[in-house]
N, C-alpha and C positions, 0 to 999 in steps of 0.2 A: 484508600481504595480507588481502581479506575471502573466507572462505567462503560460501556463500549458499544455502542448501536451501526453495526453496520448495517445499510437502507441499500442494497444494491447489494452487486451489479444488474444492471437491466441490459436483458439481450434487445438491441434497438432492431437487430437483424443476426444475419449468421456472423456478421463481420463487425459490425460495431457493439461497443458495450457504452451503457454510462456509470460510474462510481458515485458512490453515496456516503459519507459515515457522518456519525456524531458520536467524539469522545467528550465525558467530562468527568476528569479527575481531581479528587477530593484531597487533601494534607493528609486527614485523620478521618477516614471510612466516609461520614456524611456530612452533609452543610458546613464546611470552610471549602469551599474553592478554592480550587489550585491552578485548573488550566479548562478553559472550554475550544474545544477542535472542531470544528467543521468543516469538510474537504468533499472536493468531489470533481470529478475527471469524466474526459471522453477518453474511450479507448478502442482500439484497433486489432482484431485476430488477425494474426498475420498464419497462425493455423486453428482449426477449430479445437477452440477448449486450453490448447496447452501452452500458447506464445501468445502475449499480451503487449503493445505497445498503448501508453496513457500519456496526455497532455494535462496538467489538473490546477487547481487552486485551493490552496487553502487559506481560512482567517482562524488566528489561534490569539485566544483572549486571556493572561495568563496573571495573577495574583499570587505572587510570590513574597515569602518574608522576609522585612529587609535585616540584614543580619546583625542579633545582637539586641533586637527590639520584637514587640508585636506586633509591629504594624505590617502592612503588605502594599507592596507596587501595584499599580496596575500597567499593565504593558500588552497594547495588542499589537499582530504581526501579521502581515498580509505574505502567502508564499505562492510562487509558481513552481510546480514542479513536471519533473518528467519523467518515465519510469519506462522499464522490462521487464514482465513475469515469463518466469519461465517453468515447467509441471512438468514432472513427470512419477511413473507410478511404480510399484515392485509390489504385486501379492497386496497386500495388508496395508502397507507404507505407498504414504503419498508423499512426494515432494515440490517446493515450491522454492526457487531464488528469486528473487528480487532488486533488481539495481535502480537507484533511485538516487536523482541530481535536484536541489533544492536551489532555488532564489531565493531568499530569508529577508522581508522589507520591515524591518525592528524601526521606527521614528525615523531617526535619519539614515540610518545604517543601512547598508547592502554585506548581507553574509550569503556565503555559498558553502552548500554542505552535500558529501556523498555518502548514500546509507547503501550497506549488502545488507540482505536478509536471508537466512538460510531455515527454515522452516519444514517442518513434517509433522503428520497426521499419521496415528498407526491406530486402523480398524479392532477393534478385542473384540467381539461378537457376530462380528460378520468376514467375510473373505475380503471385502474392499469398505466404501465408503456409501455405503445402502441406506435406503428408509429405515429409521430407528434402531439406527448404528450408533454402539457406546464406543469412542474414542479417545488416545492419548495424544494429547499437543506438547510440540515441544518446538520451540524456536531459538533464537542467536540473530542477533540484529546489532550493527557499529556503525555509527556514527563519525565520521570524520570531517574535520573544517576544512578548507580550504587557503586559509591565511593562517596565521601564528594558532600555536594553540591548539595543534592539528586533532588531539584527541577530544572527542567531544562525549561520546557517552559510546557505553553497550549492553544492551538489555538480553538477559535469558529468561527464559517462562518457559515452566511447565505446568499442563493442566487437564483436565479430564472434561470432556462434552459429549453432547449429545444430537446428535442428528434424527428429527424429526422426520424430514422430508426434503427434497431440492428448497424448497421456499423456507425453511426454518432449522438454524441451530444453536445452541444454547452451549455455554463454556464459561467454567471459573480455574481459574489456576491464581499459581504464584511467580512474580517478575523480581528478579534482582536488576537493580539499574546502577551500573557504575559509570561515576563519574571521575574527574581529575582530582577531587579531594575529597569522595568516596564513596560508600555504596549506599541504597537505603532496597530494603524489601514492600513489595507491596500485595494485597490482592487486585483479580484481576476479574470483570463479570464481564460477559459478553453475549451479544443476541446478534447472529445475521440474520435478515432479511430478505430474502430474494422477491423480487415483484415479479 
């Protein structure tokens, strides 16, 4: 199972934002580590609310099994990235794309990866996205390298949260994640934060 703590965004003003998260994801639900994520970015409205441009960095610390044994690597990776949200709304349905260009710094390695993210939020109890609004999530995210091996992964989730308040929402679903030689299911817990 993955944990998920989004800690942001903070509005710095009308125009700037800063990003926040900490993921850390489990093999088998609790205590074996799989991957610890920490990321977090400046970013830029270029309209208010709906168009997002982010500069950001991530350290992902990740404990993988090497295959055929029980043991596990350890392997951390420093990333630069760079991103474009872009929102919009219909009624009930929110949407959100996402374009997203990674620097990937693995030991000696330089990898380069392009993520689209295509994601929505559909209100069930309210007309939009309100205080103590019960909601369906659903996402589609891919993965692509940039040298050989161009397929890297693509995750779907879906899942059910809850909105507390602008400051607090809560969310568990299920993610299928395929890879080049295959899939695995996982669950999914999440808490945003807003400061």
């Amino acid at each position: 199972g993955n944990w998920l703590i989004y800690i942001g965004n903070k509005n710095l003003n009308n125009r700037w934002t800063w990003h926040s998260e900490l993921q850390y994801r489990n093999h088998n639900f609790i205590g074996d580590t799989e991957q610890l994520l920490v990321r977090t970015g400046l970013g830029y409205n270029l309209t208010e609310g709906n168009n997002n441009l982010l500069l950001g960095y991530g350290f992902i610390h990740s404990e993988p099994y090497i295959a055929g044994s029980d043991f596990k690597a350890s392997i951390n990776e420093h990333r630069i990235y760079q991103q474009f949200i872009t929102r919009q709304s219909f009624g009930r349905v929110a949407l959100q794309h996402r374009y997203r260009f990674e620097q990937r710094f693995v030991n000696e390695d330089v990898r380069l990866r392009a993520r689209y993210f295509l994601g929505s939020t559909i209100a069930l109890n309210n007309t939009g996205m309100a205080d103590k609004t019960l909601y369906l999530s659903l996402y589609n995210e891919v993965f692509l390298n940039l040298k050989e091996n161009y397929f890297d992964r693509n995750r779907f989730y879906a899942g059910l949260g809850y909105k507390f308040n602008n400051r607090l929402r809560i969310e568990a679903g299920w993610m299928r994640q395929a890879v080049s030689n295959g899939a695995k299911d996982q669950l999914n817990f999440f808490a945003y934060v807003n400061l």
